[in-house]
SERO-4910 file (N, C-alpha, C, O; in steps of 0.05 Angstrom, whole numbers):
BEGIN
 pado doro    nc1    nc2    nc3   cac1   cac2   cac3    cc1    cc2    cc3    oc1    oc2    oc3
  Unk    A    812   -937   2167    783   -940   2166    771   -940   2194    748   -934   2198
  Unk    A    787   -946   2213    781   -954   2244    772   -919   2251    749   -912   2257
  Unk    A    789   -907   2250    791   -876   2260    775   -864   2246    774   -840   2251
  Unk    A    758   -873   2227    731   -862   2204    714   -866   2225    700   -850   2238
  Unk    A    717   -899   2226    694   -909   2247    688   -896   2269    664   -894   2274
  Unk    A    702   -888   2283    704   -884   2306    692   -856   2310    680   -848   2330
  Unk    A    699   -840   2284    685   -809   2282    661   -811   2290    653   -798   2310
  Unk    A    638   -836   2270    615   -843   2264    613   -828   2239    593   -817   2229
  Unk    A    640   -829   2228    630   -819   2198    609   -838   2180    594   -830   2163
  Unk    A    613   -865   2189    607   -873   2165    573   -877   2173    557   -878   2155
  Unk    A    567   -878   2198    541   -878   2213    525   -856   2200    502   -861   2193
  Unk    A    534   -831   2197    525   -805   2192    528   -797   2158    523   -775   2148
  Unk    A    538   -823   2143    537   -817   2111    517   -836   2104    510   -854   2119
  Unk    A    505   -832   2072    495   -841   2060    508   -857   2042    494   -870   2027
  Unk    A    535   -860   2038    546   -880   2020    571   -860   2022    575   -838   2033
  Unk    A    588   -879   2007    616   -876   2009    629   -873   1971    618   -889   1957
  Unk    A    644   -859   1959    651   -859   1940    683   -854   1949    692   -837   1964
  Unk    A    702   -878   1929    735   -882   1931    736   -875   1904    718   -876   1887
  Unk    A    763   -868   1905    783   -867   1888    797   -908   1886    791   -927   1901
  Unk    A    816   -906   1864    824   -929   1862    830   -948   1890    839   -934   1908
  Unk    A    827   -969   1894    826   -983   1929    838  -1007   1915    825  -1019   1899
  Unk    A    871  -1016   1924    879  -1045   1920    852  -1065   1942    838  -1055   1960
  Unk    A    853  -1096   1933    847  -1110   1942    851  -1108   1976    833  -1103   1992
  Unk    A    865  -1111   1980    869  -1112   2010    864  -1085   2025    862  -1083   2050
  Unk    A    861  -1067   2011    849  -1047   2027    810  -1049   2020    793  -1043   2036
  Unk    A    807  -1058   1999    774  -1059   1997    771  -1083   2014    748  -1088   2008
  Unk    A    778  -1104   2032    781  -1123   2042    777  -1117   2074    762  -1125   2091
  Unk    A    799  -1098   2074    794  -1079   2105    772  -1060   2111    761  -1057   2133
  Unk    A    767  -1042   2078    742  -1030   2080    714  -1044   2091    699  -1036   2109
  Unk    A    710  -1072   2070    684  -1086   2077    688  -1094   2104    668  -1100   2117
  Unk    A    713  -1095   2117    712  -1101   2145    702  -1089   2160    685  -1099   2175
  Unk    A    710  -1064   2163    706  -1041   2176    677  -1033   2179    664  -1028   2200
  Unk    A    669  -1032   2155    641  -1017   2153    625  -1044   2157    609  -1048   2175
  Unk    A    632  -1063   2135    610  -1078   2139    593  -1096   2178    573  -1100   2191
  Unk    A    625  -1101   2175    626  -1128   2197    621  -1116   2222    601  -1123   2235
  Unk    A    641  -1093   2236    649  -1085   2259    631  -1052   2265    629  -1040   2287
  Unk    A    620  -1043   2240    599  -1027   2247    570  -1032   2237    553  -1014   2235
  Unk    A    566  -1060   2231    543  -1071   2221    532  -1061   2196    510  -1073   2190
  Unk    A    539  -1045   2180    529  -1036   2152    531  -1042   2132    542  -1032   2113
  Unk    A    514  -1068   2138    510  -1082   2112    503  -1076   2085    512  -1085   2064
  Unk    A    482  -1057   2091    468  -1040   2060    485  -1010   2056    474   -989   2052
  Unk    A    506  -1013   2058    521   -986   2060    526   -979   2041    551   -983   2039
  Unk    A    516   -968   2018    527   -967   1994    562   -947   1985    568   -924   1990
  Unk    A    581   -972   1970    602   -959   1967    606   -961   1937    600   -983   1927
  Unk    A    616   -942   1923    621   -938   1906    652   -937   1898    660   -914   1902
  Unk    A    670   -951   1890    699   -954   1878    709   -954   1851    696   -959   1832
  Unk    A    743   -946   1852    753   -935   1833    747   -925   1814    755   -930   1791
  Unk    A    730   -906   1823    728   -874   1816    746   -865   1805    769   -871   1813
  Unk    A    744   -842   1775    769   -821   1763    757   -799   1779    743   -783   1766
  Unk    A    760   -797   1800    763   -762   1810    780   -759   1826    789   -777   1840
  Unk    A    793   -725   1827    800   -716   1840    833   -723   1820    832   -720   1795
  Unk    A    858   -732   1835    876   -730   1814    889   -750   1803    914   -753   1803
  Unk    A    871   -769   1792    872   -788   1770    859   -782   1748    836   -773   1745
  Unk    A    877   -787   1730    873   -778   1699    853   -806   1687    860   -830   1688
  Unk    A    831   -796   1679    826   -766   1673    806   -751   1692    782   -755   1692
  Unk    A    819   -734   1707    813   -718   1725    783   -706   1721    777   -695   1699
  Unk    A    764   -710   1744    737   -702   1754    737   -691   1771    757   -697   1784
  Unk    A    718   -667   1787    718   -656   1808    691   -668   1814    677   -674   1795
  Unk    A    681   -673   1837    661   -677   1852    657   -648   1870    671   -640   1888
  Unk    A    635   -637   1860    620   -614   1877    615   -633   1909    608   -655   1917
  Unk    A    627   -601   1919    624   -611   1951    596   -598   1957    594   -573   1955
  Unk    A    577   -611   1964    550   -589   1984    534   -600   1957    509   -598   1957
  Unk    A    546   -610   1933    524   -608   1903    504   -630   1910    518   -650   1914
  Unk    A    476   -638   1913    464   -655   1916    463   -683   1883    459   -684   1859
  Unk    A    469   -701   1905    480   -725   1884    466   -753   1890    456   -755   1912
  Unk    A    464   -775   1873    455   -798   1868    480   -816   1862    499   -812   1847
  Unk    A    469   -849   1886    484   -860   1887    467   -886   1873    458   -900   1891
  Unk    A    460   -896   1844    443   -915   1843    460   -943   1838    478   -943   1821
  Unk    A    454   -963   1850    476   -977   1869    459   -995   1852    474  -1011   1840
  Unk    A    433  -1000   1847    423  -1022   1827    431  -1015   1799    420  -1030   1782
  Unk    A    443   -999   1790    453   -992   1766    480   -987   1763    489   -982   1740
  Unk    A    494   -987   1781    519   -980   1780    527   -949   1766    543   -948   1748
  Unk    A    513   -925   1777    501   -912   1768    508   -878   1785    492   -873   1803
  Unk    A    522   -863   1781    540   -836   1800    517   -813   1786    518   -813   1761
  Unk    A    497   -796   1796    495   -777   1782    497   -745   1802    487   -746   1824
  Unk    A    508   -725   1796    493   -705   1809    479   -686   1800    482   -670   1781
  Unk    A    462   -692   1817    429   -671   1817    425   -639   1810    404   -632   1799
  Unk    A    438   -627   1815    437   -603   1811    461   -582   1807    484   -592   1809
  Unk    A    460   -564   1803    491   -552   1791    509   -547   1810    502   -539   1832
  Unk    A    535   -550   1803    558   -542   1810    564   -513   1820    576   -511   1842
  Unk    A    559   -499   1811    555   -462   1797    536   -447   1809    513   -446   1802
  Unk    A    547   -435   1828    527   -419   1834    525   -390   1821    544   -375   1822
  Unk    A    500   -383   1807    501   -364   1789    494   -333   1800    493   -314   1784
***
């Protein structure tokens, strides 16, 4: 998470979406982001089915998406497909 930091990836995102995260790594996560790069309102979203956990989701890369964090709430905005 240090070497994320350090990119300023997480400075330059709008929220974060994981795949499954044991305890002690969501522990290091809130460390990371929260504490030592001050981003308190950082919205993250966890244990996620995408990518290759069954049952498998793809997340469009570039697809414009919603993170509603008062609803607990993943949507994306517009299509996948370019026609």
């Amino acid at each position: 998470m240090r070497a994320f930091a350090d990119t300023g990836m997480f400075r330059q995102a709008k929220g974060l979406i994981c795949t499954n995260i044991r305890k002690e790594e969501e522990a290091q996560l809130m460390k990371v982001i929260c504490e030592e790069e001050g981003l308190v309102d950082f919205p993250i979203l966890a244990n996620i089915d995408f990518g290759h956990r069954t049952p498998m989701m793809v997340i469009p890369m570039g697809a414009l998406a919603e993170l509603d964090c008062d609803n607990a709430k993943f949507t994306i905005l517009e299509s996948a497909v370019i026609e």
